[in-house]
N, C-alpha and C positions, 0 to 999 in steps of 0.2 A: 539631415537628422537634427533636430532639436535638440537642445539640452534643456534636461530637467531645471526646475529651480528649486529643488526638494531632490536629495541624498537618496529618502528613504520617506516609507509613508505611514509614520510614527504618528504622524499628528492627527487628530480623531477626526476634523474636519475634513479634510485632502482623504480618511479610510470610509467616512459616511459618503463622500463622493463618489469614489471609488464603487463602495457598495452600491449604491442608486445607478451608478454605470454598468453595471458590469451582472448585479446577480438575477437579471430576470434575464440577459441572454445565457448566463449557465446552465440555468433551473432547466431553459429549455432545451440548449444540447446535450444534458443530462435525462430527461424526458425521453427525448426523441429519439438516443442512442441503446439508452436501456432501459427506458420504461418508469411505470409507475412503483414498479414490483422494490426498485431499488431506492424508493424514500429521494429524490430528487432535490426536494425541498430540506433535509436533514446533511443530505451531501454538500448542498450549495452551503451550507449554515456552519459544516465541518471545516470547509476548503476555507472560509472570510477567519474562520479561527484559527489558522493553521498560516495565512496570509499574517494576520494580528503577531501573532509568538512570531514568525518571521520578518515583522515590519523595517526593523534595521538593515536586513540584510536584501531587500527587493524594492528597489526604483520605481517610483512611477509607471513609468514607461512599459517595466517588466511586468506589471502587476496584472494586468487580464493572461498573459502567457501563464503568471504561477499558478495565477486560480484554476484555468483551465487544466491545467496539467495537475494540477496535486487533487483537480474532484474525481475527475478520469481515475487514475490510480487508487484511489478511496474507492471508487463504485466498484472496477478492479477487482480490487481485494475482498469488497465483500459478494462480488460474483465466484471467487474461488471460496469463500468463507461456505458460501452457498452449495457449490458444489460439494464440498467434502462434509456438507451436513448430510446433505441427498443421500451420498452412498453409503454413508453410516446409518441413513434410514431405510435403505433398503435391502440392508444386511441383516440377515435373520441374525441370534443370539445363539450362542451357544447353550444347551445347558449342563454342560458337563466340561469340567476341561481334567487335563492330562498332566497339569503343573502341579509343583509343591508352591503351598504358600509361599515359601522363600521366594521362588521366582517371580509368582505376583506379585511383590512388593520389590522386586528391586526392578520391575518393570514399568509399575506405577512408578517409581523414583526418578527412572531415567525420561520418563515422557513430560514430568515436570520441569526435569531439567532443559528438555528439548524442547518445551513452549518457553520459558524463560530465556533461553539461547536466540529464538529465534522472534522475541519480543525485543530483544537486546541490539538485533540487527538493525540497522537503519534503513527506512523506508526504502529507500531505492535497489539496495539488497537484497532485503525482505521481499519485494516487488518481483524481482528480476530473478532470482531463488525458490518464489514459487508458481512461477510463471514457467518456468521449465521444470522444475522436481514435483509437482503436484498436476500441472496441467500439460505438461508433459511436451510444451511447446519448445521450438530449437531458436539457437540466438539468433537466428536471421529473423523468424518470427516477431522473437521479443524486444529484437532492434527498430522493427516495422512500426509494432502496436505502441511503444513509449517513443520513437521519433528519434533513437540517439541511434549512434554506429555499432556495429558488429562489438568490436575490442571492446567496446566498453558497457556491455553486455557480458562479455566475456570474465572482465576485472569485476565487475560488481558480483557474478557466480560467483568464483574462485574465491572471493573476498570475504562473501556470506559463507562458503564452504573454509575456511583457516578459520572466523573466528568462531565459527562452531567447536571446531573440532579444539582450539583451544578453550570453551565454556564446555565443552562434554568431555570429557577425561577418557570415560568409558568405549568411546571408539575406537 
């Protein structure tokens, strides 16, 4: 194994590098994994930004593993973003409901608090949290699809579930 001669890939020249190496084989196993449908070109352009704000902290070396893994996760999440638009679009509307004002408003309240809570999460949380509570998949699963181990699958639920429940009061 080589050692780097660069820490970190802070320096704009070694991250233009970097990008001419690396983003037109993302675009394409971004493409070919999930289509046109999920902006390929916007994901690879998220992940090199997301690479940038972490530049200190990711090696050379490591830098096609981050990209690829942090665009996966991005498409990811906007494939779940996706789905829970779908079936709130296929949900007919009520026109009548059965609540007092009061209730709708301290419903609306708590669902702010619950996008806020769950904006608060860290990625990998966030990731792993709705990968099982929204798509309903189990941590062998979601050990598989992100590449790490069972436990730590496990740690990352449990982890996004505590500081929930410590930003929502009301549970």
């Amino acid at each position: 194994m080589t050692k780097d001669l660069n820490d970190n890939i802070c320096n704009e020249t070694l991250f233009a590098s970097i990008f001419e190496k690396y983003s037109k084989d993302l675009h394409d196993f971004l493409y070919y994994k999930f289509g046109e449908a999920y902006n390929p070109k916007d994901q690879v352009q998220d992940a090199f930004i997301k690479l940038w704000e972490n530049c200190g902290k990711v090696t050379p070396s490591k830098a096609k593993s981050f990209l690829f893994t942090v665009a996966n996760n991005l498409t990811l999440n906007l494939t779940a973003h996706k789905k829970v638009v779908l079936k709130y679009q296929q949900q007919k509307p009520k026109h009548y409901t059965n609540e007092n004002p009061q209730f709708i408003l301290e419903g609306d309240e708590y669902m702010q608090k619950l996008q806020k809570a769950l904006a608060n999460l860290s990625e990998a949380q966030r990731t792993a949290f709705m990968l099982n509570r929204i798509e309903g998949k189990k941590h062998k699963d979601i050990a598989e699809l992100l590449g790490i181990s069972q436990k730590a699958v496990e740690k990352r639920i449990y982890g996004a579930l505590k500081k929930l429940r410590e930003d929502i009061k009301e549970i």
